[in-house]
Each structure stands twice: as structure tokens, then as C-alpha cells.
C-alpha positions in Angstrom: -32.8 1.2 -46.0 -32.9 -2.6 -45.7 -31.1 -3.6 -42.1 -29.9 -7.4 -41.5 -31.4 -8.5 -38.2 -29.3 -9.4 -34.1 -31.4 -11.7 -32.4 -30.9 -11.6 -29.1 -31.4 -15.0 -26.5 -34.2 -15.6 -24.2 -34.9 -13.3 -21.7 -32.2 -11.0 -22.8 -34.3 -8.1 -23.9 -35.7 -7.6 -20.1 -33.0 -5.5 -19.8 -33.9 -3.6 -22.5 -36.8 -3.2 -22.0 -36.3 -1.4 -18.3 -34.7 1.1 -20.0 -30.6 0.1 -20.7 -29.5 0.7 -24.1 -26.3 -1.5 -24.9 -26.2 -5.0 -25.9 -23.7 -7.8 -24.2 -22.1 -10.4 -27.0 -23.2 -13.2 -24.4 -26.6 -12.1 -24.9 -26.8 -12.5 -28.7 -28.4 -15.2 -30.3 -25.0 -16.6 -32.5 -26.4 -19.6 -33.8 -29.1 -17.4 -35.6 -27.4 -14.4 -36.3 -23.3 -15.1 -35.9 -21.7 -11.7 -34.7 -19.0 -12.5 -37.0 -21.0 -11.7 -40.1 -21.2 -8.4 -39.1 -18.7 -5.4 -39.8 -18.0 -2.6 -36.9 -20.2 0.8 -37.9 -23.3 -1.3 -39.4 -26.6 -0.8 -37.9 -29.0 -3.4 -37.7 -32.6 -4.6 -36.3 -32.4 -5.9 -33.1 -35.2 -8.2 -32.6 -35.8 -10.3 -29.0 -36.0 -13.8 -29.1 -39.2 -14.6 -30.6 -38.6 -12.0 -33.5 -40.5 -8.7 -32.4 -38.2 -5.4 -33.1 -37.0 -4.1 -30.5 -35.5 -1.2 -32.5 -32.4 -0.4 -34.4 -29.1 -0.6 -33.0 -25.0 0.4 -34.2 -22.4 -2.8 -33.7 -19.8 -3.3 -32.9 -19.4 -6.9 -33.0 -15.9 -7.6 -32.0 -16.4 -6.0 -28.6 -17.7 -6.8 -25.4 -20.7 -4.3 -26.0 -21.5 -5.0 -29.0 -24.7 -2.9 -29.5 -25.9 -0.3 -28.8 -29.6 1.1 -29.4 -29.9 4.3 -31.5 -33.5 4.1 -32.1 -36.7 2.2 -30.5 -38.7 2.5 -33.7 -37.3 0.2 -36.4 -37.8 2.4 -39.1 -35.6 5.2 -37.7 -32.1 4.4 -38.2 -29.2 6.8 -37.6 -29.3 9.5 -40.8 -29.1 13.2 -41.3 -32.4 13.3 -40.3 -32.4 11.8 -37.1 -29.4 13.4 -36.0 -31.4 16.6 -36.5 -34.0 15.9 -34.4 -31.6 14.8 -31.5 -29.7 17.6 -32.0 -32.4 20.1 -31.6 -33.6 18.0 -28.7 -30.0 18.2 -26.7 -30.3 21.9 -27.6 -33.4 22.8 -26.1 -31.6 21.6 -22.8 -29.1 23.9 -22.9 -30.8 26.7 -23.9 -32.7 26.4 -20.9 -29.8 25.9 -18.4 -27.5 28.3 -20.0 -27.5 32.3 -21.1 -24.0 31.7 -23.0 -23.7 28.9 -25.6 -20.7 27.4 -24.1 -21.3 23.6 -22.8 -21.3 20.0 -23.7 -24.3 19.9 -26.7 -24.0 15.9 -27.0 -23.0 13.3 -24.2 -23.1 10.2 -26.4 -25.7 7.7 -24.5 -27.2 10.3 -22.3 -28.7 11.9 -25.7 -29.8 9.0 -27.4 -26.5 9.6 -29.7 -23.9 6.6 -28.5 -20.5 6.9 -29.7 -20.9 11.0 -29.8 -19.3 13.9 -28.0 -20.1 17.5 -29.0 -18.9 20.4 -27.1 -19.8 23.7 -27.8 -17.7 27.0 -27.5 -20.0 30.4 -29.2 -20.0 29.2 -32.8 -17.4 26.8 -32.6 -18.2 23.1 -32.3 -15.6 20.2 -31.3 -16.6 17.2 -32.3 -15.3 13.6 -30.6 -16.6 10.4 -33.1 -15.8 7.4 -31.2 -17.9 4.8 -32.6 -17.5 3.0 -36.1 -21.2 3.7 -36.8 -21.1 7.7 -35.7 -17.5 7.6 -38.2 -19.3 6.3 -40.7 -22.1 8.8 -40.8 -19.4 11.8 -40.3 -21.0 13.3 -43.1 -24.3 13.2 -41.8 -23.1 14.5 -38.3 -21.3 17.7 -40.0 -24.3 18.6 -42.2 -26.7 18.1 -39.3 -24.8 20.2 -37.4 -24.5 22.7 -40.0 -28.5 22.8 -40.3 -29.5 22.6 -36.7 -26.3 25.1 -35.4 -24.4 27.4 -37.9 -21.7 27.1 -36.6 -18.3 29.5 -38.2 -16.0 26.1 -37.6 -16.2 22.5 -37.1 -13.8 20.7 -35.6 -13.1 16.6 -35.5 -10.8 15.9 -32.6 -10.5 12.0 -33.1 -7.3 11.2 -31.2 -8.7 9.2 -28.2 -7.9 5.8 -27.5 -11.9 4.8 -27.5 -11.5 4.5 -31.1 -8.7 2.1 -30.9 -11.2 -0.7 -29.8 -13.5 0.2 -33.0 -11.0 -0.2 -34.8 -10.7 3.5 -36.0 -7.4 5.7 -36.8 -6.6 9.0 -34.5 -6.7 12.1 -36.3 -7.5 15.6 -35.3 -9.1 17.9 -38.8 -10.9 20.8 -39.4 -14.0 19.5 -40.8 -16.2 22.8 -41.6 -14.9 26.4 -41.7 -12.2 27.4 -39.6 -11.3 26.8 -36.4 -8.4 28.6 -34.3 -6.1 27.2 -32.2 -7.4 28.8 -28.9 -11.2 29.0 -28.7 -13.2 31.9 -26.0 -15.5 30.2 -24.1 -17.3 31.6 -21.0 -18.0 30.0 -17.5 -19.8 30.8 -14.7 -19.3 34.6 -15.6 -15.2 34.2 -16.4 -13.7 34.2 -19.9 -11.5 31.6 -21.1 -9.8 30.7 -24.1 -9.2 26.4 -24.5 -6.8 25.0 -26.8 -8.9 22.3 -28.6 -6.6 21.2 -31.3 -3.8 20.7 -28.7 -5.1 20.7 -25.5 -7.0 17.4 -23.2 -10.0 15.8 -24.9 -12.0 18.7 -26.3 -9.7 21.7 -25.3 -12.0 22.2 -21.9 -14.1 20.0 -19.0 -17.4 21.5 -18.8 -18.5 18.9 -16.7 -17.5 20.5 -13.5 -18.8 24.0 -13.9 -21.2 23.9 -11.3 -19.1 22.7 -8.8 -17.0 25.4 -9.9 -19.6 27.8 -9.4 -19.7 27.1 -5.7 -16.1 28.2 -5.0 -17.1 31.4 -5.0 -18.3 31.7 -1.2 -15.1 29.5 -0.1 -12.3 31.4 -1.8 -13.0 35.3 -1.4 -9.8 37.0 0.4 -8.2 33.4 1.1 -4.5 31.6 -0.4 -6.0 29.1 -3.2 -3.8 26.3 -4.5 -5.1 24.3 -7.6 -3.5 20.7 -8.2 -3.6 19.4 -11.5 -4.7 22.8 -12.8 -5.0 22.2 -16.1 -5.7 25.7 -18.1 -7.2 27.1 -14.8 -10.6 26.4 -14.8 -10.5 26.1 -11.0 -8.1 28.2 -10.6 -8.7 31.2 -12.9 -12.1 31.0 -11.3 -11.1 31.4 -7.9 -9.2 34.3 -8.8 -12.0 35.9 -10.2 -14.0 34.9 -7.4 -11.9 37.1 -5.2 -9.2 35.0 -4.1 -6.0 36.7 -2.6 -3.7 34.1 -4.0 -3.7 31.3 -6.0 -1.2 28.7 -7.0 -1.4 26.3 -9.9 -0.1 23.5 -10.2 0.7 21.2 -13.6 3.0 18.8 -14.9 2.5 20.7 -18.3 4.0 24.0 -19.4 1.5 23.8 -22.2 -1.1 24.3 -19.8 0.6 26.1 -17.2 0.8 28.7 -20.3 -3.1 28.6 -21.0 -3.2 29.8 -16.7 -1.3 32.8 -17.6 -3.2 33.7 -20.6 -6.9 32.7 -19.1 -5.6 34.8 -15.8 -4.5 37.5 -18.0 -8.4 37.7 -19.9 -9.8 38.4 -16.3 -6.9 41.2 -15.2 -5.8 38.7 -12.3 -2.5 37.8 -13.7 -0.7 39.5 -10.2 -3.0 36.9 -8.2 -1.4 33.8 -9.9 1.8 32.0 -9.6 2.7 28.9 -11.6 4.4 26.1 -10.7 5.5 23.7 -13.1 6.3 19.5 -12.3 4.8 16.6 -10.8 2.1 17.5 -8.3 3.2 14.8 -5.3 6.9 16.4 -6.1 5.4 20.4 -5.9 3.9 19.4 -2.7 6.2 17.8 -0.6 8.2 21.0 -1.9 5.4 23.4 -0.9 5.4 21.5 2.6 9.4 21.6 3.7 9.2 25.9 2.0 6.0 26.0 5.4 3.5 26.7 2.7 0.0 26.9 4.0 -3.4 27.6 1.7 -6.8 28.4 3.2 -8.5 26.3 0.3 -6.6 23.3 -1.9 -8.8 21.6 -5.0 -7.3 18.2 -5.6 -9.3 17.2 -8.9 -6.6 14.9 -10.8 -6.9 12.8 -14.2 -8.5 9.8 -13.6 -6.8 7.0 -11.1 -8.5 4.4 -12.2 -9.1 4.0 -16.1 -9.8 -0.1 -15.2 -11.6 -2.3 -12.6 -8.5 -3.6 -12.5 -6.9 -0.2 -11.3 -8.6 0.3 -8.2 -6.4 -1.0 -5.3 -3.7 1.3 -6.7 -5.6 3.9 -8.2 -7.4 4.3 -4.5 -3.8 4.5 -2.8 -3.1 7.2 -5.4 -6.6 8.8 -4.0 -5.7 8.9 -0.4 -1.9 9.7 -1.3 -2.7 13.1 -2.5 -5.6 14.1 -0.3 -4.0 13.2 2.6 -0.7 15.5 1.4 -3.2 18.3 0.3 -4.7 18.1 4.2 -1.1 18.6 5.3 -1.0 21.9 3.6 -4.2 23.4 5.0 -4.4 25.9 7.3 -6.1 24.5 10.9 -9.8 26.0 8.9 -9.0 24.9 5.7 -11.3 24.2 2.7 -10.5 20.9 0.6 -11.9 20.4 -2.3 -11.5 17.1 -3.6 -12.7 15.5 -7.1 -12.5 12.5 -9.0 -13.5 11.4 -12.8 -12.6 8.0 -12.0 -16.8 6.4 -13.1 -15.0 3.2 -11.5 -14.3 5.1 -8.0 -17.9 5.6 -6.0 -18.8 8.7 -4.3 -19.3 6.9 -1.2 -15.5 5.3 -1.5 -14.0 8.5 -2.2 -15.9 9.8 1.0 -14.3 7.4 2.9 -10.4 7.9 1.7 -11.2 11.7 2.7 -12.3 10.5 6.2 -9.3 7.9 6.5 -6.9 10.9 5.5 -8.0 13.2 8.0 -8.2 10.8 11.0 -5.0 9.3 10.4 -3.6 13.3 10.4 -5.5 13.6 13.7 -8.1 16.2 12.4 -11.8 16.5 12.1 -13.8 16.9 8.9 -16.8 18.5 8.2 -18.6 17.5 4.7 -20.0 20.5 3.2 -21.2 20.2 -0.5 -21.4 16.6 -2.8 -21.3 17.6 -6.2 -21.7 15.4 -9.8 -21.5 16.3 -13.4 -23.5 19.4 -15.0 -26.8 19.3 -16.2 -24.9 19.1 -19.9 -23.9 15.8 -19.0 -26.9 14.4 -18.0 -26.7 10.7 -16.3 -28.9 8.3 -17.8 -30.8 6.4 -15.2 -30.0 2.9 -16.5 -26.6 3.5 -17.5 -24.6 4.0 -14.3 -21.4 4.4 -16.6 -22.6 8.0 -17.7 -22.2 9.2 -14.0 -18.5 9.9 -13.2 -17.8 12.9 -12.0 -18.0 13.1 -7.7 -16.9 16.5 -5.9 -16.5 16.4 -2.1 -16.1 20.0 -0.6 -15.3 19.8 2.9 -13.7 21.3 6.1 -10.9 20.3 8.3 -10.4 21.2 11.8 -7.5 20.4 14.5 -8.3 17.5 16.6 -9.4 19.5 19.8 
């Protein structure tokens, strides 16, 4: 395969070098090699300023990121083959981490595979393409899948708005043997069934199953109320944990649906009650009927999608906390999460703090969770780091 070359400016591969793998449009060399003579989905050899290789990368040449490095060897672009090899490299990760194959196989960047999602549920694989390049090698992607997997059904949920930027249309499509509505998955010993065709992103959030995991000590005999419950995965959990009670909370009677039946796999359907509307709404509700809960999880979509969200998206942040902290008993257990990657840990830290002083109680900080090992951060790309979990305890003021 003969690749067209992206020259990059002085100095501008130091950053490469130390490890980062995505290229700036300010940092190409234009007058040598013009961005606009490239199309979105080509790959090309990215060479520093004096000429030397620097590997191959996929473009995207009408965005701000306009590169991004597939391969440090020049001579291995993106094909069946090296697909493959990734693949069988994610794998042996989560082979190792996990005894059922239910997690997050690919997280784009992290596993040298930018632009691609895969998430795994037993022998069913939903796929997210959200790069022009990884689009344009979908063929590749199923059959290496296919070789390294065997999978009974592939299926292509393309219907997030990252692909607007690469110019792509949304679709969702069965791309390899059949693939039902509902999919079983398994989590931290509690079976589920997600609705990837229909449901949010891939049909399930893998990414917090070990903070999951560490309900189980908080929740055993106490009143549990989930906000922004989604299918249950926090919820459901807590049940099966050994809750007494637990409450969820979604705007979505899709999803609200998916509680009942994921409560009903487990046998804790008597535990659960949902409530369907807008979360702020449920809880001022919950507050004038004197509702009280031992443990609240507060893990909402994310607040801030933009830098230029962030004044309102923190208000947003503090707003529900600081309601959820109203509705704990005087030993109460919040457990508050964000997947805002533009919100630090250390700022959500502080709303918590803010939100219990100005209610006059103390808080304790228990447990700081991130992401799962299945979405592993890569060290030069703080971007791949979103997820924060702040367990923690509130006290009266006394």
C-alpha cells in the first residue's frame, strides 16, 4: 500500500514522541503537505519535520484533531491484519480481569484502535465506528472480529453524534449473524439483559462495574434510591447485594421497563419500586412525601459535554447532590458519580464538600473510584479518563 505523506512543523513531533497519539491541524506543515488535499478516513505517513517516519496515522483533516496515530512502524497500516493482532492484544486483558466475557473489548485510543468501541456481551459484539478511517475498513473490523472472537452476532450501533464531525451518517445494522433486541450480560455476579439496538450508547456502561462492585458492603438491609437509573445497573445490583428497598429513578419508561425485567432475572422484583419523571422533580417530591434512604447514588448523564458547559454544568453538579444530601438519613451513604472527562475529580470533591457544609453536615470521604480496568486510561491522553466516583458519608453537624 502506497501512503501520501503529513509533515508535521518543527518541534511538533516532541509530543509525539512522549508518548500522545493525536495530531493538532496547527501542527501540520500546510505549505508542504496542505490538509485540504486530503479526504476524511485516509491514512497516511506522518513524517516530523525533517522527513523521518514517525508512523502511520488516520485523518481527519477538516477537524481540529486531525490525526491520529494507528501505528509507529510505517509499514503497518490499519488492515485485517492488524486489527487482529490488536484485537487479540485487548483480549488477553480481559481474559485476565474477567471469568465472564461480558466487558468493553476495545476503548478506541487506549487500545491503539482510535475511532473504535467494542463491547462485549457472551457471544455478542456491539460495535460503535466513529471515525471515517475505522468506517472505511468496516469490513476489515467484522472479519477480524469474526477470526479473533466467533461471535453468534455482530452488531453496528452507529447513531452517535461523534460521527457527525467525520462527516458519517447514523445508522444502527446487524452486521454478522443475529442479534436480539435484549442481550444477557453478567456483572459482578448479577444477570442482566441490555437493550443494545434501542437502548444508551451500546445497550450497557461497563465502565463503572467496579465501583459497583463496592456497594455491596454499603447497601445490605438499608432503603437504596438510584437517580438516573438507567436499566438498573446500580440499582438491580444493590438489590442483589441485599438491599431492603430500592427506588429507581428515570425520566424513561423505556428504561424504567429494563429495572423491572433485570429486577425480575435476580427474583428481587418485590424489592423495587419505579418512579418515572424528571429526577430534580421525583426529588423534591420524595422530600415534601418525608422520604428518607440510608444510601442515594447520584450518577447522571454527563453535565458538561463542552468546556464551554462548565459554569452551568457544575451548578447542575451541586444542584442534585446537595438535594440527594437532603434525603439521607443523619448516617447516610452518597454515592455520587460523574462522566463529565471535562469535570475533575478534585472539582467534584469540592461541590460534594460545598453541598454538605452549606446543609450544616459533616462528610466523611470513603472510596474514590475511576473507570474499569476495560477502559484503560492512556497515560498521555487525559481525555480517556472520565469516569470519577465519590463514595462518601454524611453526618449531622454535632
Amino acid at each position: 500500500m502506497s501512503l501520501p505523506s503529513l509533515r508535521l512543523k518543527a518541534n511538533a513531533d516532541r509530543r509525539l514522541r512522549a508518548g500522545h497519539l493525536w495530531v493538532y491541524s496547527n501542527e501540520v506543515d500546510v505549505t508542504a503537505t496542505p490538509l485540504q488535499g486530503f479526504q476524511a478516513g485516509q491514512q497516511a505517513i506522518l513524517e516530523a519535520a525533517n522527513g523521518k517516519p514517525l508512523g502511520i496515522v488516520a485523518l481527519s483533516p477538516n477537524n481540529l484533531i486531525c490525526a491520529r496515530l494507528l501505528s509507529r512502524d510505517a509499514k503497518l497500516p490499519l488492515d485485517k491484519s492488524l486489527l487482529v493482532h490488536r484485537l487479540n492484544v485487548a483480549l488477553s486483558l480481559r481474559q485476565r480481569l474477567f471469568e465472564q466475557p461480558c466487558y468493553r473489548l476495545v476503548y478506541g485510543d487506549s487500545d491503539l484502535l482510535p475511532g473504535l468501541v467494542v463491547d462485549r456481551f457472551f457471544d455478542i459484539l456491539v460495535v460503535q465506528l466513529a471515525s471515517a478511517t475505522m468506517e472505511a475498513h468496516k469490513d476489515d473490523v467484522i472479519a477480524a472480529l469474526v477470526q479473533v472472537l466467533k461471535p453468534s452476532g455482530i452488531l453496528f450501533k452507529n447513531d452517535s453524534s461523534a460521527r457527525d464531525a467525520e462527516g458519517l451518517q447514523r445508522y444502527v445494522e446487524t452486521v454478522y449473524g443475529e442479534v436480539p433486541d435484549w442481550v444477557p450480560l453478567e456483572e459482578n455476579g448479577v444477570r442482566f439483559e441490555a437493550p443494545v439496538r434501542d437502548g444508551q450508547k451500546t445497550g450497557w456502561f461497563y465502565d463503572h462495574r467496579m465501583n459497583r462492585a463496592r456497594l455491596a458492603p454499603y447497601v445490605k438491609g438499608k432503603r437504596v434510591l438510584d437517580l438516573f437509573s438507567y436499566i438498573g445497573g446500580w440499582g438491580v445490583q444493590a438489590g442483589a447485594f441485599g438491599a431492603s428497598e430500592v427506588f429507581c429513578v428515570d425520566a424513561s419508561g423505556f428504561a424504567l421497563d429494563g429495572v423491572e425485567r433485570n429486577a425480575a432475572l435476580n427474583g428481587i422484583s418485590e424489592k423495587l419500586t419505579c418512579i418515572e419523571g424528571d429526577v430534580f422533580e421525583a426529588l423534591r417530591e420524595l422530600k415534601a412525601a418525608e422520604e428518607r434512604f440510608d444510601v442515594i447514588i447520584a450518577d447522571p448523564p454527563a453535565f458538561i459535554k463542552r468546556k464551554k458547559d462548565l459554569k452551568n454544568g457544575e451548578a447542575a453538579y451541586r444542584r442534585l447532590n446537595e438535594q440527594a444530601m437532603r434525603m439521607l438519613t443523619k448516617d447516610g451513604i452518597l454515592v455520587s458519580a460523574s462522566c463529565s472527562m471535562h469535570l475533575p475529580e478534585d472539582d467534584l470533591h469540592n461541590i460534594l464538600l460545598t453541598s454538605a457544609r452549606h446543609l450544616d453536615r459533616n462528610m466523611q470521604l470513603l472510596e474514590r473510584g475511576g473507570q474499569g480496568p476495560d477502559h484503560p486510561v492512556h497515560p498521555a491522553i487525559a481525555e480517556t479518563r472520565y469516569i470519577k466516583s465519590i463514595t462518601c458519608r454524611l453526618l449531622p453537624n454535632s
